[in-house]
PDB file of N, CA, C and O in Angstrom, chain B, residues numbered from 101:
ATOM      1  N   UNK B 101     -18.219  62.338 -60.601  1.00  0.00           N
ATOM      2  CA  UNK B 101     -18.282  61.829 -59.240  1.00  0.00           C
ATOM      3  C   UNK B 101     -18.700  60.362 -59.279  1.00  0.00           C
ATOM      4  O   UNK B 101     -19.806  60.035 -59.710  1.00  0.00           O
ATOM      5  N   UNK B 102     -17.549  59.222 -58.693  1.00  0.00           N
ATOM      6  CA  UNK B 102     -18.013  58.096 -58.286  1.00  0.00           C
ATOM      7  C   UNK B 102     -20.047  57.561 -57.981  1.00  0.00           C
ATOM      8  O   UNK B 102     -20.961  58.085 -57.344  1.00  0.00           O
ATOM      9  N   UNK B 103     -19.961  56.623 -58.623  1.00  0.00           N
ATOM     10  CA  UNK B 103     -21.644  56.201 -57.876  1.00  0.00           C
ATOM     11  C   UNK B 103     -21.308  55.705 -57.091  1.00  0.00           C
ATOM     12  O   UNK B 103     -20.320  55.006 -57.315  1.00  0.00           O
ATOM     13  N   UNK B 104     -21.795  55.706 -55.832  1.00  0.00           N
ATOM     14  CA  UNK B 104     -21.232  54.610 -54.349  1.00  0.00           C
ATOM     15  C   UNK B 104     -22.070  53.342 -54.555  1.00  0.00           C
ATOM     16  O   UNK B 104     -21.897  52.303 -53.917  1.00  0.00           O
ATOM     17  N   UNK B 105     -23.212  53.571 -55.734  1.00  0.00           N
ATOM     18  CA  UNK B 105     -23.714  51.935 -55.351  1.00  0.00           C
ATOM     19  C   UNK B 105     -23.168  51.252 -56.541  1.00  0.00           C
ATOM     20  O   UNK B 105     -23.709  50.190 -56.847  1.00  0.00           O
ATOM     21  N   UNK B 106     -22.116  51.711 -57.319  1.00  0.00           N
ATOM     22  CA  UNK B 106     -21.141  51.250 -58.593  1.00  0.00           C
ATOM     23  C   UNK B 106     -19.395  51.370 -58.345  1.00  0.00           C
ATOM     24  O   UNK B 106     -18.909  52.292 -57.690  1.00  0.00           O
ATOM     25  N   UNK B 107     -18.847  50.647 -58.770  1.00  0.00           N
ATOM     26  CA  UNK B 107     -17.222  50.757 -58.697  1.00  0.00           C
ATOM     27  C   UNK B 107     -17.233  51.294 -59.626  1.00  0.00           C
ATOM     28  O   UNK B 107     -18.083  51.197 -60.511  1.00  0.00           O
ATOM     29  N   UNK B 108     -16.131  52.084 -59.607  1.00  0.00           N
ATOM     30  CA  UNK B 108     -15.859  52.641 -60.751  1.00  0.00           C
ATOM     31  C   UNK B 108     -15.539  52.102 -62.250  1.00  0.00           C
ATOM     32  O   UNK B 108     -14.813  51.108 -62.232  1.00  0.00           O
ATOM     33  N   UNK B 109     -15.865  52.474 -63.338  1.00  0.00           N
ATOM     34  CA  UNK B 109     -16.107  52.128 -64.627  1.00  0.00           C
ATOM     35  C   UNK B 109     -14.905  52.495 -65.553  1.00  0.00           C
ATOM     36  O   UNK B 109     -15.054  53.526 -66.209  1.00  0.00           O
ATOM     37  N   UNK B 110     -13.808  51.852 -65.697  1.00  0.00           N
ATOM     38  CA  UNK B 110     -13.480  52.264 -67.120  1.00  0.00           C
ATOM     39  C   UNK B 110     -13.700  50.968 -68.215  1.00  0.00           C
ATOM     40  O   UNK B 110     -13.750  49.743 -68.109  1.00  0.00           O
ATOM     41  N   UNK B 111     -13.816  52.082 -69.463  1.00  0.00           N
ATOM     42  CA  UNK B 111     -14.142  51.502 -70.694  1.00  0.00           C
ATOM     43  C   UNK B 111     -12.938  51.499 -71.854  1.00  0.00           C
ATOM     44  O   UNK B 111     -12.863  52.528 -72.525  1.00  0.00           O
ATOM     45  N   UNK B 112     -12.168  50.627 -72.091  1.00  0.00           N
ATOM     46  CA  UNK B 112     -10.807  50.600 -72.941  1.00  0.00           C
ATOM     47  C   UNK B 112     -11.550  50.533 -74.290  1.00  0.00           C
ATOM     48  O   UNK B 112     -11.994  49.385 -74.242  1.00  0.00           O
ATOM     49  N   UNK B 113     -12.027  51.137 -75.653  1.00  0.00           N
ATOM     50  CA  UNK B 113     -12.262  50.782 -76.534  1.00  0.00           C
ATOM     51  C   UNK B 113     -12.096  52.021 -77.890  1.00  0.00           C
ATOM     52  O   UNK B 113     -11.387  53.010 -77.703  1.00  0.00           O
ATOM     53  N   UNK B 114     -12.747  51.836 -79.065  1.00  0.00           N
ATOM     54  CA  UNK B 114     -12.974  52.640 -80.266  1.00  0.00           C
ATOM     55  C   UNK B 114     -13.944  53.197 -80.539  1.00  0.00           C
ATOM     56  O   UNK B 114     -15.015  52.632 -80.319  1.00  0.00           O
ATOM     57  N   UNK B 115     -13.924  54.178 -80.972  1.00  0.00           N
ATOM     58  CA  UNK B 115     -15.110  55.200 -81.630  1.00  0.00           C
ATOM     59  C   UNK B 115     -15.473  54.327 -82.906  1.00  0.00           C
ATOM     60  O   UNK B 115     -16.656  53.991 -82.952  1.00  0.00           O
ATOM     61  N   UNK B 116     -14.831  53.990 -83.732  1.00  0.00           N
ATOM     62  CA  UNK B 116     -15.378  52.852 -84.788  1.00  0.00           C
ATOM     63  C   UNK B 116     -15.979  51.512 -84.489  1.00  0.00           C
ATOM     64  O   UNK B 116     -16.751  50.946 -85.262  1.00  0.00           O
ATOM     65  N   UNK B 117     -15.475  50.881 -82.982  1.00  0.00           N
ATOM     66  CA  UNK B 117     -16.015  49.780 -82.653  1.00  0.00           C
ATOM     67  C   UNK B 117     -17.070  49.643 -82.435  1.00  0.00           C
ATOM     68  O   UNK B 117     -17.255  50.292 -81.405  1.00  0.00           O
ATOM     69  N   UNK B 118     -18.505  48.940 -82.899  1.00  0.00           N
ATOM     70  CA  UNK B 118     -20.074  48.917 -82.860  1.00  0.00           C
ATOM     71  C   UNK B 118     -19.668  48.073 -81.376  1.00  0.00           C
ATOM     72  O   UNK B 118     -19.933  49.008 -80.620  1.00  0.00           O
ATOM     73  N   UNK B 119     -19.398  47.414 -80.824  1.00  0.00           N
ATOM     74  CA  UNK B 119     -19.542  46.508 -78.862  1.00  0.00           C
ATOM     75  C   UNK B 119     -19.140  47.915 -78.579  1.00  0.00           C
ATOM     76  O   UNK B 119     -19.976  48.588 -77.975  1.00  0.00           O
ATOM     77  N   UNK B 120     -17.809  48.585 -78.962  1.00  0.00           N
ATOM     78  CA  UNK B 120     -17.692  49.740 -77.702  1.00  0.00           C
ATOM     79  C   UNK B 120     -18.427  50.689 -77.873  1.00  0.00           C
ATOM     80  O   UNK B 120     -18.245  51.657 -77.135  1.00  0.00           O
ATOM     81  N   UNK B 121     -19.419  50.750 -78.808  1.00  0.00           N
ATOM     82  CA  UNK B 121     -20.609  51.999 -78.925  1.00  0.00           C
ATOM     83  C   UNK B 121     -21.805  51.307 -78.166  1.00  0.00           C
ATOM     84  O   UNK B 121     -22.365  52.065 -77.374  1.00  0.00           O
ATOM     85  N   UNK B 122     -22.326  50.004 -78.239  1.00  0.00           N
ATOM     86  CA  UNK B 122     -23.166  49.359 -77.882  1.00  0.00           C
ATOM     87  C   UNK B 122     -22.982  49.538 -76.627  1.00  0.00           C
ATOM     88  O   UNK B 122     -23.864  50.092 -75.971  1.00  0.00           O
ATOM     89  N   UNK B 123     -21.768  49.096 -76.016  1.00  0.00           N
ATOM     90  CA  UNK B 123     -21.523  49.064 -74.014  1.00  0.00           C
ATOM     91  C   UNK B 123     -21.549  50.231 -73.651  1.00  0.00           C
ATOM     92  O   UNK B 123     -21.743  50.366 -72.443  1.00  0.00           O
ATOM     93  N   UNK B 124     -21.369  51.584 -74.510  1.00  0.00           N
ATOM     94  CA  UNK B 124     -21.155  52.738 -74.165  1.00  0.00           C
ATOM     95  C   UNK B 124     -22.550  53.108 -73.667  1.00  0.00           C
ATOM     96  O   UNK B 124     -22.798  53.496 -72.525  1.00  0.00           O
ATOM     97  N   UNK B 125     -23.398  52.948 -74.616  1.00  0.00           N
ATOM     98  CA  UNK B 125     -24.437  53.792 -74.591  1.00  0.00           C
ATOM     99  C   UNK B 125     -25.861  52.727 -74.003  1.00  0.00           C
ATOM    100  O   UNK B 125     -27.073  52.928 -74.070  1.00  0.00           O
ATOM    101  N   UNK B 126     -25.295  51.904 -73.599  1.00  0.00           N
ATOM    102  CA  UNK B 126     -26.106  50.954 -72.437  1.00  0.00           C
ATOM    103  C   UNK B 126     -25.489  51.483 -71.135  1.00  0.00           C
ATOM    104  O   UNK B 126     -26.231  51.317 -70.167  1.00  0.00           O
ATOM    105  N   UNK B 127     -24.400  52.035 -70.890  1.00  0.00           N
ATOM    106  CA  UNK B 127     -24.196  52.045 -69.510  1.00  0.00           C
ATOM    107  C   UNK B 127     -24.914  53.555 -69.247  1.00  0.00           C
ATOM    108  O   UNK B 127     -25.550  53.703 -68.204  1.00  0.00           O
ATOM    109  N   UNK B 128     -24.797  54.745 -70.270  1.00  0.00           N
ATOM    110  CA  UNK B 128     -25.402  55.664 -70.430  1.00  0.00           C
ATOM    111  C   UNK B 128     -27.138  55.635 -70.028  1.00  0.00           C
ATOM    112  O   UNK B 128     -27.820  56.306 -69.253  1.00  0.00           O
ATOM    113  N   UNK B 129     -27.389  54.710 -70.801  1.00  0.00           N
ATOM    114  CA  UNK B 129     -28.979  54.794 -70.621  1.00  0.00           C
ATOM    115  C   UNK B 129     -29.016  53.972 -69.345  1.00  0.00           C
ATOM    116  O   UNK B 129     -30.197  54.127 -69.037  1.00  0.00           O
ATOM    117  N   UNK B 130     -28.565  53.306 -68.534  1.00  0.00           N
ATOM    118  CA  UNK B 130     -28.441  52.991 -67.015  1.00  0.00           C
ATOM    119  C   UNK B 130     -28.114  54.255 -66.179  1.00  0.00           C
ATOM    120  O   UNK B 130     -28.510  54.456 -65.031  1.00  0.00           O
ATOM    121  N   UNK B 131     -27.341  55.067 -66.912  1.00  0.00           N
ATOM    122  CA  UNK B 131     -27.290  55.776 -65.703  1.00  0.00           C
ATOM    123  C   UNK B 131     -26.244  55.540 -64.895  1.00  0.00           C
ATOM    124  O   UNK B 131     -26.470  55.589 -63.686  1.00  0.00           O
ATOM    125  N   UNK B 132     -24.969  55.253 -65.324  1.00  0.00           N
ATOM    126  CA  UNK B 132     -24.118  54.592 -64.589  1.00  0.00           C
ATOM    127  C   UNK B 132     -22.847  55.113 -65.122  1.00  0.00           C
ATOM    128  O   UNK B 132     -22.538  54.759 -66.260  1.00  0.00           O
ATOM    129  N   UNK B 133     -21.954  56.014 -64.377  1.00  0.00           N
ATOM    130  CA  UNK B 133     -21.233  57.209 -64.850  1.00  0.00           C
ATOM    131  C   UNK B 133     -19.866  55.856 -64.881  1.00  0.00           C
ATOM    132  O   UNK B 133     -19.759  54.941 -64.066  1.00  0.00           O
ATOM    133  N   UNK B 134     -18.855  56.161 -66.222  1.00  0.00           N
ATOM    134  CA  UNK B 134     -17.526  55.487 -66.219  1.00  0.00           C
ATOM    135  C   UNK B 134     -16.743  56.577 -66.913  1.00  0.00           C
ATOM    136  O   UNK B 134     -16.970  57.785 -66.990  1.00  0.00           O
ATOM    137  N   UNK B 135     -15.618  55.732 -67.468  1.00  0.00           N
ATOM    138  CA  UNK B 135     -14.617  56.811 -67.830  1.00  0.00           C
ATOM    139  C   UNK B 135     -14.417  55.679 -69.413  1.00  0.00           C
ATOM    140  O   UNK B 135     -14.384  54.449 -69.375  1.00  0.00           O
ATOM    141  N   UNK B 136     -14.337  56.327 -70.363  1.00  0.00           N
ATOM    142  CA  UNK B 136     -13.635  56.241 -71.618  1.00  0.00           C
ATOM    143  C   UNK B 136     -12.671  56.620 -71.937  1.00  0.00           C
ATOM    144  O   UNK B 136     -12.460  57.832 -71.898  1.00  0.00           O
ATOM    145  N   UNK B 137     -11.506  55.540 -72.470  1.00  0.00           N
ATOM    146  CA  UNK B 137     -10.200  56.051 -72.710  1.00  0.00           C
ATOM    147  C   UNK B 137     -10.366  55.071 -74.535  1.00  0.00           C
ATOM    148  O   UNK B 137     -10.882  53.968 -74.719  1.00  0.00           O
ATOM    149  N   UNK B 138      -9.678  56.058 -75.644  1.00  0.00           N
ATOM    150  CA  UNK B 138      -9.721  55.671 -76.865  1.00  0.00           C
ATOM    151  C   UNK B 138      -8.488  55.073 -76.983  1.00  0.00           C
ATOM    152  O   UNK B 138      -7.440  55.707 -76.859  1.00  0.00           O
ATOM    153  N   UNK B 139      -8.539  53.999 -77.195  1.00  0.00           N
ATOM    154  CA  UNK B 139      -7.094  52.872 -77.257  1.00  0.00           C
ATOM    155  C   UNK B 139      -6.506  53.526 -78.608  1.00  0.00           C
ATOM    156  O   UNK B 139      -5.302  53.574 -78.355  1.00  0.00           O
ATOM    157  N   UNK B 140      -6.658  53.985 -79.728  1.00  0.00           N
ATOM    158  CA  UNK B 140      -6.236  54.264 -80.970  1.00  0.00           C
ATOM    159  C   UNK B 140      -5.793  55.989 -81.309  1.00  0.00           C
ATOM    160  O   UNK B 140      -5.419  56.609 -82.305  1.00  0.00           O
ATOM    161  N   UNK B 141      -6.122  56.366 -79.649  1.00  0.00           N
ATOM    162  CA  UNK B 141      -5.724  57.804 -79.770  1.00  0.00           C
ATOM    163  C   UNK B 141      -4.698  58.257 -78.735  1.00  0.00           C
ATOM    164  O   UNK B 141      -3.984  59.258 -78.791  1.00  0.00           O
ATOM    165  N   UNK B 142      -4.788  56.922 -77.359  1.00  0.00           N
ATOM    166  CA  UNK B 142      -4.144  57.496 -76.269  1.00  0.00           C
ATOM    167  C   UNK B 142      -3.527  56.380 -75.781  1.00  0.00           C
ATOM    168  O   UNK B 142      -4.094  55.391 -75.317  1.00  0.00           O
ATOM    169  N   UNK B 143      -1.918  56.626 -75.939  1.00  0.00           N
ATOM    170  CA  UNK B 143      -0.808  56.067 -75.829  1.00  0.00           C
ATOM    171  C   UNK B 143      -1.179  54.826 -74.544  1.00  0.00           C
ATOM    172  O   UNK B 143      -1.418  53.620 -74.604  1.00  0.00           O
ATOM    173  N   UNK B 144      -1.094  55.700 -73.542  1.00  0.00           N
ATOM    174  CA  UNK B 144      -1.570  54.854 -72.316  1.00  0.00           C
ATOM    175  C   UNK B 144      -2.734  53.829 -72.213  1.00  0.00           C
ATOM    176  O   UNK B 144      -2.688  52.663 -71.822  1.00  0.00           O
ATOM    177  N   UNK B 145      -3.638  54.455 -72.598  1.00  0.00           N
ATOM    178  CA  UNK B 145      -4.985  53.515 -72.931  1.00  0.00           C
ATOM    179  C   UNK B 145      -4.211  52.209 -73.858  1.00  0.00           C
ATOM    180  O   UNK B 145      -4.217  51.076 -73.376  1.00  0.00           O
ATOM    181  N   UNK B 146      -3.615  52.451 -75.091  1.00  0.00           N
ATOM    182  CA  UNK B 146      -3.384  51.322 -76.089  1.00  0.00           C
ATOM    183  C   UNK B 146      -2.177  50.191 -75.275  1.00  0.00           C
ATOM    184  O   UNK B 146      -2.198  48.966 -75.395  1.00  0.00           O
ATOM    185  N   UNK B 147      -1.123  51.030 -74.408  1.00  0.00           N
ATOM    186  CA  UNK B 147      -0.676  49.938 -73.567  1.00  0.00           C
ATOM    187  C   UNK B 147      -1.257  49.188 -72.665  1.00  0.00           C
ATOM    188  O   UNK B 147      -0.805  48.057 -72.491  1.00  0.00           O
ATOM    189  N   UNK B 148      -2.359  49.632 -71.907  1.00  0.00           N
ATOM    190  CA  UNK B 148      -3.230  48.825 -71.052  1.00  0.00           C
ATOM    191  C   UNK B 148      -3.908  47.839 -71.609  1.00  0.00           C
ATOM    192  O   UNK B 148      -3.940  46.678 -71.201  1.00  0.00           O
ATOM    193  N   UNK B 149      -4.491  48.304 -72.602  1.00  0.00           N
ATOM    194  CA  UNK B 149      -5.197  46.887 -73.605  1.00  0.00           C
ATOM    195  C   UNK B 149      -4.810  46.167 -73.548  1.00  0.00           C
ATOM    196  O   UNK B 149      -5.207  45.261 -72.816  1.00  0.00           O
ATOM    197  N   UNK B 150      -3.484  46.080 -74.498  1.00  0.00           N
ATOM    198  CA  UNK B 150      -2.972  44.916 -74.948  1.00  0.00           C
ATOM    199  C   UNK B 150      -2.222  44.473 -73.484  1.00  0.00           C
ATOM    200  O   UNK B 150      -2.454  43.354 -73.028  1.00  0.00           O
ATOM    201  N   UNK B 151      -1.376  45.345 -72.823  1.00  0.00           N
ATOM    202  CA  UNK B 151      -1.627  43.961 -71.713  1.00  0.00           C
ATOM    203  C   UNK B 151      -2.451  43.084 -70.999  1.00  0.00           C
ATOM    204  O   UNK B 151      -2.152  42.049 -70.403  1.00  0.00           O
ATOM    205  N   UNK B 152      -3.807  43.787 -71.179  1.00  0.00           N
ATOM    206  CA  UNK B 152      -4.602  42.486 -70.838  1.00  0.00           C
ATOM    207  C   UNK B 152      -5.565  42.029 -71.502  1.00  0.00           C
ATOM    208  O   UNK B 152      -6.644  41.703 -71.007  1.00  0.00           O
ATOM    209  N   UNK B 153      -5.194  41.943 -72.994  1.00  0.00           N
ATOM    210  CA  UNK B 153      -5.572  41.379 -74.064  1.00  0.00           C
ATOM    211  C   UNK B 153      -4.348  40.119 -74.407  1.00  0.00           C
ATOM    212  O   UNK B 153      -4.857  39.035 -74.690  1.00  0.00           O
ATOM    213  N   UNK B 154      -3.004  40.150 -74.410  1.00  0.00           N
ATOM    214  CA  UNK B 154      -2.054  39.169 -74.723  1.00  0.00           C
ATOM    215  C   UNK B 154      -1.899  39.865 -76.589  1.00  0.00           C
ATOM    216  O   UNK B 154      -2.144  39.268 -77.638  1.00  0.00           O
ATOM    217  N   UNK B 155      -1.317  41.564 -76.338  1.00  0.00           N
ATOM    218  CA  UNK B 155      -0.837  41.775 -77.402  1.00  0.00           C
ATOM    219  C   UNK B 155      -2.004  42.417 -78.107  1.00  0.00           C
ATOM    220  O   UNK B 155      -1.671  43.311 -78.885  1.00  0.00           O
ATOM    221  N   UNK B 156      -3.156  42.197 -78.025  1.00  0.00           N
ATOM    222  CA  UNK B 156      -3.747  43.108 -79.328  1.00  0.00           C
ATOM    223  C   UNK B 156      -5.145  43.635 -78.256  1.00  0.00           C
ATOM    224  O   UNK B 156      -5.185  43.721 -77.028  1.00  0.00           O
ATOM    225  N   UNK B 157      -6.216  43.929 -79.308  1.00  0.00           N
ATOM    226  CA  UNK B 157      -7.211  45.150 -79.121  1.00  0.00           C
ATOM    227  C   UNK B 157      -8.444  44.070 -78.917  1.00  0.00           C
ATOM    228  O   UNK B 157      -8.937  43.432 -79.848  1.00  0.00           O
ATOM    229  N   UNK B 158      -8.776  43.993 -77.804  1.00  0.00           N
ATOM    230  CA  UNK B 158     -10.127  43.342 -77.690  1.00  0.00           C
ATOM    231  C   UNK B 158     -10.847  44.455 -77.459  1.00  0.00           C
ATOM    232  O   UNK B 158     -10.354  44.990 -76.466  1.00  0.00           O
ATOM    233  N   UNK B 159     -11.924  45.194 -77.936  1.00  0.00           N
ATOM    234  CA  UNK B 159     -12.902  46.289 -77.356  1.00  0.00           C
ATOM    235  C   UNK B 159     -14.379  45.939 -77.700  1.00  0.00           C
ATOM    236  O   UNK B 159     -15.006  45.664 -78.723  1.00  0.00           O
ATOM    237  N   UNK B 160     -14.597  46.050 -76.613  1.00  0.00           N
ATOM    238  CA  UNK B 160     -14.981  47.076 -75.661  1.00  0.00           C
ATOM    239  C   UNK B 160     -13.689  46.192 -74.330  1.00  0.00           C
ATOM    240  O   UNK B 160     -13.914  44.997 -74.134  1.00  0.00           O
ATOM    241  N   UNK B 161     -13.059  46.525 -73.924  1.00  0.00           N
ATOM    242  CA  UNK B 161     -12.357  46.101 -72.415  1.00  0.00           C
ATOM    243  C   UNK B 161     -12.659  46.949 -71.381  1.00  0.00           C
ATOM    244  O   UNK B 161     -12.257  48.110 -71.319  1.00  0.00           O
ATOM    245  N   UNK B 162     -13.462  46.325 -70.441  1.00  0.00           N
ATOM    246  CA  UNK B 162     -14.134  47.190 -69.168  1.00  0.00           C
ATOM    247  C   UNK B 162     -13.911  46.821 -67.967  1.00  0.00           C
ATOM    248  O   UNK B 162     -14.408  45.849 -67.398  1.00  0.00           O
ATOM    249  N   UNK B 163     -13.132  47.612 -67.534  1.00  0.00           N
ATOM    250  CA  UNK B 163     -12.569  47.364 -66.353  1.00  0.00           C
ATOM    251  C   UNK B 163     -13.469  47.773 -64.852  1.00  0.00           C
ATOM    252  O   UNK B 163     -13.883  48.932 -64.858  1.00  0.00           O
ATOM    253  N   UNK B 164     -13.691  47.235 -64.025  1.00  0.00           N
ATOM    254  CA  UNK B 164     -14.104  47.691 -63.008  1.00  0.00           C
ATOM    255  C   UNK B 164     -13.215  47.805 -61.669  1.00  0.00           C
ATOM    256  O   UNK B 164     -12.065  47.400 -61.504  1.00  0.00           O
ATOM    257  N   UNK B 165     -13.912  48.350 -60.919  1.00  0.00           N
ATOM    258  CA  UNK B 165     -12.582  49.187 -59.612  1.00  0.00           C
ATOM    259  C   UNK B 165     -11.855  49.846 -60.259  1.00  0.00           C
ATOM    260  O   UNK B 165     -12.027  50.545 -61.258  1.00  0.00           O
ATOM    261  N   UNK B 166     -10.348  49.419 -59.184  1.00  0.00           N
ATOM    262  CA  UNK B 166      -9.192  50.003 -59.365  1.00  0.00           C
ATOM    263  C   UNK B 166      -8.669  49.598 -61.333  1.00  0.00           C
ATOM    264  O   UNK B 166      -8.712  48.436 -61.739  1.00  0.00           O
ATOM    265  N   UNK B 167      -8.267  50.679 -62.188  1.00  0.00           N
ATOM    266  CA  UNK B 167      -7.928  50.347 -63.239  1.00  0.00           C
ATOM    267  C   UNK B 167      -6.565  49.502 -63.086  1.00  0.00           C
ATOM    268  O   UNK B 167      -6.347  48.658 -63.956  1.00  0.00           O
ATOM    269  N   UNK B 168      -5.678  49.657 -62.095  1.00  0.00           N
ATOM    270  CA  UNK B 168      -4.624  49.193 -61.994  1.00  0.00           C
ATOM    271  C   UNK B 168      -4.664  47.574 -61.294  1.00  0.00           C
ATOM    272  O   UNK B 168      -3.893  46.614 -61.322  1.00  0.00           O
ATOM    273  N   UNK B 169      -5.476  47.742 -60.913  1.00  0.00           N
ATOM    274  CA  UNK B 169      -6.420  46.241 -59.926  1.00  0.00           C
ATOM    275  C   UNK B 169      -7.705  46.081 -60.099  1.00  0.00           C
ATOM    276  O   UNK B 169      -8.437  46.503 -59.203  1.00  0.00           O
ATOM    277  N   UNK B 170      -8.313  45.434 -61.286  1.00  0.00           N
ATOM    278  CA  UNK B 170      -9.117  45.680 -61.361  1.00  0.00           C
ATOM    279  C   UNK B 170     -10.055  44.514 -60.768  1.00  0.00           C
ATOM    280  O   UNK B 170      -9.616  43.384 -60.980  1.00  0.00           O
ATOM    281  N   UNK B 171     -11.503  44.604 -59.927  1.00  0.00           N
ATOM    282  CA  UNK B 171     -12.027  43.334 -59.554  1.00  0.00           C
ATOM    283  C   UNK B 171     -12.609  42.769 -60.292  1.00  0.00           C
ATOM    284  O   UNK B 171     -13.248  41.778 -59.939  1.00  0.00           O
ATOM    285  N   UNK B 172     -12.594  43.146 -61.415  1.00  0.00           N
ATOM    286  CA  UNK B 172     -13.577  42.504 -62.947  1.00  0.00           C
ATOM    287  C   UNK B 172     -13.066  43.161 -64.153  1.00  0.00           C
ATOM    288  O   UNK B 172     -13.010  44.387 -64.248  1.00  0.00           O
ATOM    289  N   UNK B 173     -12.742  42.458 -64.955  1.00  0.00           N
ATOM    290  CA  UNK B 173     -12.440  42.913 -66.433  1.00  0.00           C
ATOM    291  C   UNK B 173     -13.456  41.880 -67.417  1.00  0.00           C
ATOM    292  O   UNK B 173     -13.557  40.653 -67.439  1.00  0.00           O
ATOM    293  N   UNK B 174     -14.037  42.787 -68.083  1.00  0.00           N
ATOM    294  CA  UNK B 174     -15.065  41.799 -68.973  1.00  0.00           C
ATOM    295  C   UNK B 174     -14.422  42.774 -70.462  1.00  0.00           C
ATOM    296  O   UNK B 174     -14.075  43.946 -70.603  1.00  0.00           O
ATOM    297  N   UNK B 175     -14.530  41.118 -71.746  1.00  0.00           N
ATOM    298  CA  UNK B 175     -14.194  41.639 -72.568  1.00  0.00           C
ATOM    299  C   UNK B 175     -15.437  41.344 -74.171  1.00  0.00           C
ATOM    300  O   UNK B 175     -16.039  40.332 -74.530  1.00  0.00           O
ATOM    301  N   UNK B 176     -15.405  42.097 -74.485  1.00  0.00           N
ATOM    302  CA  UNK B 176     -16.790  42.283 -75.475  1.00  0.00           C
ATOM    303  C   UNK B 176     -17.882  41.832 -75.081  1.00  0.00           C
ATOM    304  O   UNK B 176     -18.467  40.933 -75.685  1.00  0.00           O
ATOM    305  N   UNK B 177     -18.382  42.453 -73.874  1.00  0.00           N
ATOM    306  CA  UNK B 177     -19.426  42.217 -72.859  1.00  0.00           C
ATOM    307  C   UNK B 177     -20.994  42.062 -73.965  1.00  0.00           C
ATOM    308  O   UNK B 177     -21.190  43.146 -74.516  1.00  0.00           O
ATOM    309  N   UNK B 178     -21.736  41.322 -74.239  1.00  0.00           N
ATOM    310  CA  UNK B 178     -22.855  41.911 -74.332  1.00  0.00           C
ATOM    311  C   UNK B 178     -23.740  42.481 -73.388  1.00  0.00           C
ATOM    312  O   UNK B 178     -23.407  42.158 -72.248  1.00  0.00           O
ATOM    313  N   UNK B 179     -24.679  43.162 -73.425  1.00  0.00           N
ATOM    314  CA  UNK B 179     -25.359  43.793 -72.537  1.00  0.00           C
ATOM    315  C   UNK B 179     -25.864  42.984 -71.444  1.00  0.00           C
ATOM    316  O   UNK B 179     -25.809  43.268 -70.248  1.00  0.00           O
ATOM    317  N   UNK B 180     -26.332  42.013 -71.945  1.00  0.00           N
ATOM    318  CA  UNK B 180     -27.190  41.116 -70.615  1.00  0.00           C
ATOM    319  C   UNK B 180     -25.863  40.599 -69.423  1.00  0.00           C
ATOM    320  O   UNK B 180     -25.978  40.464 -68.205  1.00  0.00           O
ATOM    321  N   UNK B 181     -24.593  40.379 -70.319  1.00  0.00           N
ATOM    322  CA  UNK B 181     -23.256  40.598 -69.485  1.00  0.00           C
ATOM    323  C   UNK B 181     -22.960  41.406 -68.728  1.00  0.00           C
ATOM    324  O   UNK B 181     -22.604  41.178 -67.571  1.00  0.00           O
ATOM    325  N   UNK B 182     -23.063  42.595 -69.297  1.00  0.00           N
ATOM    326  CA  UNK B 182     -22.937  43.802 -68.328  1.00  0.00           C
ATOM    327  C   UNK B 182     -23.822  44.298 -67.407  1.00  0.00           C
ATOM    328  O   UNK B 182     -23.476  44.971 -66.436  1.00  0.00           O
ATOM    329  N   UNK B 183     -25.235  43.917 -67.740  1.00  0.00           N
ATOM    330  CA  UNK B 183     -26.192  44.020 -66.364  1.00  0.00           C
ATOM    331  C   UNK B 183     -25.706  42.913 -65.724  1.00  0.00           C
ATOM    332  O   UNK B 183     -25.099  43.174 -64.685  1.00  0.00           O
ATOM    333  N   UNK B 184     -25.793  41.640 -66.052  1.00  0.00           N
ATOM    334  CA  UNK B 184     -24.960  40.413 -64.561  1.00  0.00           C
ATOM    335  C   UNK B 184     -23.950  42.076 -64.030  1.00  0.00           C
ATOM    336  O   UNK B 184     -24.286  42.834 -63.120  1.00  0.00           O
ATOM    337  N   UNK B 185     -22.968  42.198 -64.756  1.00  0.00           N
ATOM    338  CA  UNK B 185     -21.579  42.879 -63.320  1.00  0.00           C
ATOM    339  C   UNK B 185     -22.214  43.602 -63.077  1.00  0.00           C
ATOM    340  O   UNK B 185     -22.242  43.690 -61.850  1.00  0.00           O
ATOM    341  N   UNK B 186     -23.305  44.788 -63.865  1.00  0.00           N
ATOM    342  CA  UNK B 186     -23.636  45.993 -62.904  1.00  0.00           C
ATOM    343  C   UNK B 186     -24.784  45.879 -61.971  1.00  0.00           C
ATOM    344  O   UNK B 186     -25.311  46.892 -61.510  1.00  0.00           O
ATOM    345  N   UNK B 187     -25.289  44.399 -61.605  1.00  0.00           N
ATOM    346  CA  UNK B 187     -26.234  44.340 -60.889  1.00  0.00           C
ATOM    347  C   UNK B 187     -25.671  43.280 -59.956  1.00  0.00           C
ATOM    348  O   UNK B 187     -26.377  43.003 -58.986  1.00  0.00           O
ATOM    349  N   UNK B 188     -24.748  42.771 -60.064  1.00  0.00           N
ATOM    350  CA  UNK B 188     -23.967  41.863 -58.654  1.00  0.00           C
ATOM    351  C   UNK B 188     -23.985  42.971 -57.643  1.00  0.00           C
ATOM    352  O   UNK B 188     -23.536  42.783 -56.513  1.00  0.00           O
TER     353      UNK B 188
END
């Protein structure tokens, strides 16, 4: 279930990637429910990347809102990054 005081969260990244384990489990310990899609396992996920990467795999890619529109895409966020978007 959506947080109403959060847009919704997806997270484009890898189970091997240390940023997409790092952003993972910071948004976790916030408390701040998203969605994970594994770019290296799921067809769809790996086309979204790279289109808004310009061809390859930036991860962690975190999309906020609409995945299809998104109002923020941050890419290898560090944490103090990702509290700025999750606290605007």
């Amino acid at each position: 279930m959506p947080d109403p005081g959060h847009p919704s969260i997806l997270v484009l990244g890898r189970d091997t990637c240390e940023d997409t384990t790092r952003s993972r489990e910071h948004l976790e310990a916030r408390g701040i429910p998203f969605e994970y899609r594994k770019v290296d396992e799921d067809p769809e996920a790996d086309a979204q990347i790279r289109r808004l990467n310009e061809g390859g795999w930036v991860t962690p890619t975190i999309l906020f809102g609409d995945p299809a529109f998104p109002i923020l895409i941050l890419r290898e966020p560090t944490n103090d990054e990702l509290d700025a978007a999750l606290d605007a």
